[in-house]
C-alpha positions in Angstrom: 0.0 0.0 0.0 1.3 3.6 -0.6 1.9 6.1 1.8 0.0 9.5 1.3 2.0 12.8 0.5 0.7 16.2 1.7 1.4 18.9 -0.8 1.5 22.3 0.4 0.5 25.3 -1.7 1.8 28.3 -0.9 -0.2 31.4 -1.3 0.2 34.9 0.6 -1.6 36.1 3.3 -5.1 37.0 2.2 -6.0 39.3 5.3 -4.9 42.7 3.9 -7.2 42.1 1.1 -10.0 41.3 3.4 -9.3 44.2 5.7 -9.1 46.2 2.8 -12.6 45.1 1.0 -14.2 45.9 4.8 -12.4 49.0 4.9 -14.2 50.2 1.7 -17.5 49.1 2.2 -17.9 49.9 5.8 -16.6 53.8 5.1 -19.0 54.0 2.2 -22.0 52.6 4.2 -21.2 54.8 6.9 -21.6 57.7 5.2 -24.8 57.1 4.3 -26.0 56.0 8.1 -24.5 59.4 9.0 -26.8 61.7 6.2 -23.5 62.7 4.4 -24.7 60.8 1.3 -28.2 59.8 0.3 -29.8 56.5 -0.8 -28.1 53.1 -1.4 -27.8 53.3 -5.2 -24.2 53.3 -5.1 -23.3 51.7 -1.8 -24.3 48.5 -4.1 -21.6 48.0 -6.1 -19.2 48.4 -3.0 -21.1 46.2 -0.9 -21.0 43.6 -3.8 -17.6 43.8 -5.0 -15.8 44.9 -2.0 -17.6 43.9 1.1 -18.5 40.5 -0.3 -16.3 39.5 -2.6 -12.8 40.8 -1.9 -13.6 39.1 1.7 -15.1 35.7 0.0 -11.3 35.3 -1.8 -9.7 36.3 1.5 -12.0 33.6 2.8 -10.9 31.2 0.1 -7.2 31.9 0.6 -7.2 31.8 4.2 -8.4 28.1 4.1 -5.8 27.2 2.3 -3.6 28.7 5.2 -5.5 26.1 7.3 -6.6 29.2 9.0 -10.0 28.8 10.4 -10.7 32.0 12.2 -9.5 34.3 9.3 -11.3 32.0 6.8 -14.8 32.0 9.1 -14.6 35.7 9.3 -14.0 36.9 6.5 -16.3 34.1 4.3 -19.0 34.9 7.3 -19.0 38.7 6.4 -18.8 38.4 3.0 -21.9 36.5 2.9 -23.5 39.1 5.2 -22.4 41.8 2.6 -23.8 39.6 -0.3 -27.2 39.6 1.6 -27.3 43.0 2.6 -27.0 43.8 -1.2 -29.9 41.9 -2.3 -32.0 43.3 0.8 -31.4 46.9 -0.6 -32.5 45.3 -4.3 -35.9 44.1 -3.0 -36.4 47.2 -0.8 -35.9 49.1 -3.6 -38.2 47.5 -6.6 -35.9 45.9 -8.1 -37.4 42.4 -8.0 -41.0 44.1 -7.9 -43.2 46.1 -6.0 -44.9 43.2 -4.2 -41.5 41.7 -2.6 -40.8 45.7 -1.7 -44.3 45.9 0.1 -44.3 43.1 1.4 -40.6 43.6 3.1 -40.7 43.1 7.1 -37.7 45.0 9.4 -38.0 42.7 11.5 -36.6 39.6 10.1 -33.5 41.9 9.6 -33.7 42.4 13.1 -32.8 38.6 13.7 -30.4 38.2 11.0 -28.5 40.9 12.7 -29.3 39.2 16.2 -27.8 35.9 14.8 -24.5 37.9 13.1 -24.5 40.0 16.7 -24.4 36.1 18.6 -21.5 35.3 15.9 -19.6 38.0 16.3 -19.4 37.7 20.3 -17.4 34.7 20.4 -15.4 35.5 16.9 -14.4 39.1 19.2 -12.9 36.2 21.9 -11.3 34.5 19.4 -9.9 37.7 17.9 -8.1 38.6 21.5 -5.8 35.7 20.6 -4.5 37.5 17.3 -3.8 40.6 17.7 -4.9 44.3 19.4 -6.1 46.1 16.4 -8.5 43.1 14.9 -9.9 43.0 18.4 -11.2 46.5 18.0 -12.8 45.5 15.0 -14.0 42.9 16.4 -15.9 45.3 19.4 -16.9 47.6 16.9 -18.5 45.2 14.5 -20.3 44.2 18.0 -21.4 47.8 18.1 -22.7 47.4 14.7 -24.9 44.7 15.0 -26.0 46.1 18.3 -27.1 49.2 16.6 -28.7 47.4 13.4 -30.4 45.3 15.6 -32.1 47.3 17.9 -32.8 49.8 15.2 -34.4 47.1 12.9 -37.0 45.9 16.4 -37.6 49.7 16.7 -36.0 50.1 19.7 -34.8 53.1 20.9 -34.0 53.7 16.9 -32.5 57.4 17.0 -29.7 55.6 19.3 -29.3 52.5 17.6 -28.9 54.3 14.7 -25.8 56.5 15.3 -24.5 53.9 17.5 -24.4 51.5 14.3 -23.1 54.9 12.2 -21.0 55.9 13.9 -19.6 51.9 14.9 -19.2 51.3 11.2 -17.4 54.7 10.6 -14.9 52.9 13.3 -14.4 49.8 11.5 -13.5 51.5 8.2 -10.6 53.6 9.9 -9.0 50.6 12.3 -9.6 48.3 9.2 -7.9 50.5 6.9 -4.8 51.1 9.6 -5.0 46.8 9.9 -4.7 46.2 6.5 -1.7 49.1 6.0 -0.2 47.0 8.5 -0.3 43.9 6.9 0.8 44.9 3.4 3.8 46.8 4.9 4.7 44.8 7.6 5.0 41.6 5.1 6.8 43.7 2.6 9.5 45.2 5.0 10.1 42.2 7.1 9.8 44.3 10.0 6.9 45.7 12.3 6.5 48.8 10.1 3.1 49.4 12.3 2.2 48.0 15.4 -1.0 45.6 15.8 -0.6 45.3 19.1 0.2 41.5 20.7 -2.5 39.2 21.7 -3.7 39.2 25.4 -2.8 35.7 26.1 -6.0 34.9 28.0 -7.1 31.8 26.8 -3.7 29.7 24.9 
């Protein structure tokens, strides 16, 4: 009988791109939560090719890296960003009038619940990583606290900038996290810091 061979394929660290596609997406969304633009006409296209699928190949590349986390999280997101961009297609007509009446907030409300529940223990993971994808990790907790409570019309003022002003957060640490990545791979060096995990739970 023959013996079996593992065969390792090397590919680079897929994270900046990831960080990167959240970056985008989140600053662009944000803007809209906080009245500086209007509508989501063209947060679409971000949400679609940035949010979702610049963190999908992340995702894809960070399983071949045998790296579950980083592979959950980003292919978890991407799909959230994927959904989000069809919600905003039915809200708007696109798929008919009928699906756009008959649209309930509420069920929104839960899907952010479950990504809220997800997000919890991927934040205790993340404290095992390093500092800065921590605090995306909280703020993205702030997110989904914000969606969700806005989408159950609770205290909706509130949850509103809270998720605005949450996701404004995300953009700026992401793009810092993935600045850090690029240049810290392609100096050799800790260009910029990410701060060392906390060492709680290994």
């Amino acid at each position: 009988m023959e013996g079996t061979k593992d065969v390792k394929i090397v590919v680079a660290d897929p994270s900046a791109l990831g960080l990167f596609g959240l970056a985008v997406i989140t600053l662009v969304a944000s803007s809209q939560k906080l009245g500086l633009t209007s509508g989501v006409s063209l947060v679409l296209p971000w949400a679609i090719f940035l949010g979702a699928t610049a963190q999908l190949v992340a995702c894809l590349n960070d399983f071949k890296h045998n790296n579950t986390f980083g592979a959950t999280a980003f292919g978890a997101y991407a799909f959230f960003w994927y959904a989000m961009g069809m919600t905003w297609l039915i809200q708007n007509g696109a798929f008919g009038d009928n699906l756009a009446a008959a649209a309930d907030t509420k069920q929104l409300g839960f899907a952010f619940l479950s990504y809220l529940i997800f997000t919890v223990f991927m934040t205790i993971g993340s404290m095992e990583t390093n500092k800065v994808l921590f605090i995306i990790f909280v703020l993205i907790d702030f997110l989904f606290i914000g969606l969700t409570l806005n989408s159950f019309n609770i205290i909706p003022h509130l949850a509103h900038n809270i998720a605005a002003y949450s996701e404004l957060g995300i953009a700026i640490v992401s793009f810092y996290g993935c600045g850090a990545n690029v240049l810290n791979k392609h100096f050799g060096r800790v260009f910029l810091p990410v701060g060392k995990p906390f060492n709680i739970f290994k």
